[in-house]
N, C-alpha and C positions, 0 to 999 in steps of 0.2 A: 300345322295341321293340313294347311290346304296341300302342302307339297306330296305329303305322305297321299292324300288321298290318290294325286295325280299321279304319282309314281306307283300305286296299285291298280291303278285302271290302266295303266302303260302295260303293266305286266298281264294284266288280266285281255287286255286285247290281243297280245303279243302270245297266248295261246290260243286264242282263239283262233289268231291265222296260223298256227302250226296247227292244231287240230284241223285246219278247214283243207290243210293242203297233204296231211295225213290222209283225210277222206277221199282228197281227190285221185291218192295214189291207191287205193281201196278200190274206188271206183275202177279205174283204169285197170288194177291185176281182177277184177272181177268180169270186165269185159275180156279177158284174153281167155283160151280155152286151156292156158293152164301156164310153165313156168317159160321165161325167156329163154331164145337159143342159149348153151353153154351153163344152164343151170339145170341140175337134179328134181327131183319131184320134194325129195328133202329139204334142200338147202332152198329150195321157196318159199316150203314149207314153216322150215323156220324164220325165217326174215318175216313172213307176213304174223307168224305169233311174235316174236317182236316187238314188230312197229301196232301190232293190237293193242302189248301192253303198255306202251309207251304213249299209247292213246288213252289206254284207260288211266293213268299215272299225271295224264297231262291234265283230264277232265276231273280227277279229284284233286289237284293242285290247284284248279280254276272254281270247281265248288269250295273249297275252303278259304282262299282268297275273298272268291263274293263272300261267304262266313264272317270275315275280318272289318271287310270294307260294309258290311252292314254293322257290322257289332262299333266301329269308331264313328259313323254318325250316330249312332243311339250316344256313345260316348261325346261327340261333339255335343248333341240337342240339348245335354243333361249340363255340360261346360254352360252354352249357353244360357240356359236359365238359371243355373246358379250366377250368373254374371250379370242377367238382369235383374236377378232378385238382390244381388252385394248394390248393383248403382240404383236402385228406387232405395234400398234405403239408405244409401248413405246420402240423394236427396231429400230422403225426408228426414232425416237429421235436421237439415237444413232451413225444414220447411217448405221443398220447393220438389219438382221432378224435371224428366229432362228437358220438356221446352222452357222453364223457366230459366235452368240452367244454362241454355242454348241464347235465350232474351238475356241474363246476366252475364253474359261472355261479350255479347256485342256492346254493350254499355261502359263495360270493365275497358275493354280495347281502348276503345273511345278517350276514355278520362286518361288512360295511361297515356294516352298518344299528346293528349291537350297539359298534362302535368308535365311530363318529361320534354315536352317544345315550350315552353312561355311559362312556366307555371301556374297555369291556370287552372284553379282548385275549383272551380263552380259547381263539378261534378262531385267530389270529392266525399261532402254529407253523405251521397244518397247509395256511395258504394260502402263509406262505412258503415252506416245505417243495416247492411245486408248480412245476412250472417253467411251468405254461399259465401264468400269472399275466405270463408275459414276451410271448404273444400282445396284439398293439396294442387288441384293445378294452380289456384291462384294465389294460396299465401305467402309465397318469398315474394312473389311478384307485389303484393300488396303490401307488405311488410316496406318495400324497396320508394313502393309509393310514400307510404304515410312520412319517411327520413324523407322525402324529395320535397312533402309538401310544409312540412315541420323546418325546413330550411329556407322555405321559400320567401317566410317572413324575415329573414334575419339576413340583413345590409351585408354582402358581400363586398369587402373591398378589394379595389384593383389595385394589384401591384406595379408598380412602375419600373421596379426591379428588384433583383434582390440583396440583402446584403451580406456575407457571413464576417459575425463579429470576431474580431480576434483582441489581444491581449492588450491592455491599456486604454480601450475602446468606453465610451458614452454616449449616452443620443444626443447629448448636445453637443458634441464632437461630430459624432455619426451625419447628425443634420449639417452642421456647419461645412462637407464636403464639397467640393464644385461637381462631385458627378452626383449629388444626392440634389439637395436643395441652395447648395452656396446660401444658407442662411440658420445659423446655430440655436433661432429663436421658434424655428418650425418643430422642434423632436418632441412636442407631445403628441405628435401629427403620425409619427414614427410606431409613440408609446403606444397610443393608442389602437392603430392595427396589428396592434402583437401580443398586445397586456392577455389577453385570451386565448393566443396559442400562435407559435413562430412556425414558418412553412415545416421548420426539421432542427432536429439536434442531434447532439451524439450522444450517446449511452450515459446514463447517468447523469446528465445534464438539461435540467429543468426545462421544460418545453414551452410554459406560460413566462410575463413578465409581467407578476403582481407590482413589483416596486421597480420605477423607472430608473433606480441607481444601482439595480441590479441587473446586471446582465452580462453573459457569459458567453468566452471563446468559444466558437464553434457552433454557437444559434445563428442559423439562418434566417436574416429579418426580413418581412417584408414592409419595400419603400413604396408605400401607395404613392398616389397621383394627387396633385395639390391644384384645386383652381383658384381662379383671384379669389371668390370670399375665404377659401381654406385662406390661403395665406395671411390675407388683413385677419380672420378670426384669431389664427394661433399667436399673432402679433402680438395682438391685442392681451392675449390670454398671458404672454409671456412677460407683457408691460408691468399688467398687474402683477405677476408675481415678486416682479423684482423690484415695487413700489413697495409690497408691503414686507417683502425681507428690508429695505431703508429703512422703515420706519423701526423694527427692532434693532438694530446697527447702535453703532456709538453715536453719542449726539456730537455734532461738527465744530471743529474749532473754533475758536472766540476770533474773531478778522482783528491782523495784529494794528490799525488803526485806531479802532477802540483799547487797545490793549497801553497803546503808547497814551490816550487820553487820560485815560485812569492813572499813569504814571506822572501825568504831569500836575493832575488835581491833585495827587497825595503829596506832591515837595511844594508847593505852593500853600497847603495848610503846614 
């Protein structure tokens, strides 16, 4: 709009000096006592009805242009208010108008800026709490917070590397590696940063690993990072299991010393 206007006041200037320099040639054949050497009384004659009407042509081109250029601020003023009256109310939808709006932008920033660095939700309540936050400048932006802050609680684990499993593959294999853990007794350490989702798979190929005896060519695992207690913990954790698979096992051969005593008490009776 601004452009249009500038560009009719360019033009509308832009006759103004051909009229002003029209006049000036008016002037100038009005002070002569009549046509230049090598011109007719005629042929002056006509040149100056000409450039008369070319003056009159020029000055109702100039009146209807001002016509335009007043008739699009009425049309601007009218834009205008109808633009004021669309953002009070869709403030007050909201509850609020624009300095509150202007106060809940600087607030919004803020928390965004303190969630998306450190996760720090302190703010967090008071932007939920607000219903501007459902005006469209800020709803994906809010939408984006609330996953940021809804993550914020949940143990991200560091991978250490990754692994893609291929065919004949286990986690107690997988662990048992020397670039993994060179220790077979750590893979629930494994299960467990994956049991809820592997960094990727291929198509059609399960993405979680509910059952640790399952798992499939082409899941990329990820191998978090073990400190000393991880290690002693999964030890531990692994001792036990393979205490109590013993105890269901076969019960253990009779020690063939006894076996020989018993032989010798029955030929003796």
């Amino acid at each position: 709009m601004k452009f249009y206007k500038f560009l009719f006041l360019f033009f509308a200037f832009s006759l103004v000096i051909s009229t002003s320099n029209l006049q000036a040639q008016d002037d100038c054949c009005d002070d002569d006592s009549g046509p230049s050497d090598g011109m007719t009384m005629e042929e002056w004659q006509r040149q100056m009805d000409e450039l008369t009407q070319r003056r009159t042509d020029l000055m109702n081109q100039l009146n209807s242009l001002n016509a335009d250029i007043d008739a699009l601020k009425r049309r601007n003023a009218d834009l205008d208010a109808q633009l004021l009256k669309a953002e009070n109310d869709l403030y007050g939808a909201v509850g609020t108008d624009k300095a509150g709006v202007n106060a809940f932008r600087t607030k919004f920033e803020a928390c965004e800026k303190k969630i998306n660095a450190n996760c720090n939700d302190d703010c967090f309540k008071e932007i939920q709490a607000s219903k501007i936050k459902c005006l469209p400048e800020f709803w994906d932006r809010w939408l984006a917070m609330e996953t940021k802050v809804k993550n914020c609680g949940k143990v991200t684990t560091k991978c250490m590397k990754e692994y893609t499993v291929v065919k004949g593959d286990c986690l107690y294999k997988i662990a048992g590696r020397k670039e993994i853990y060179g220790n077979s007794r750590l893979w629930p350490k494994i299960w467990e940063a994956n049991k809820s989702g592997v960094i990727k798979a291929p198509s059609r190929v399960p993405t979680t690993i509910p059952n640790p005896n399952r798992i499939y060519p082409g899941q990329v695992l990820c191998i978090p990072n073990l400190t000393d207690a991880d290690k002693k913990m999964m030890e531990n954790k692994t001792k036990g299991v393979k205490k109590t698979r013993r105890k269901k096992g076969k019960e253990p051969m009779m020690n063939m010393k006894d076996v020989k005593k018993d032989t010798d008490s029955s030929k003796d009776k």
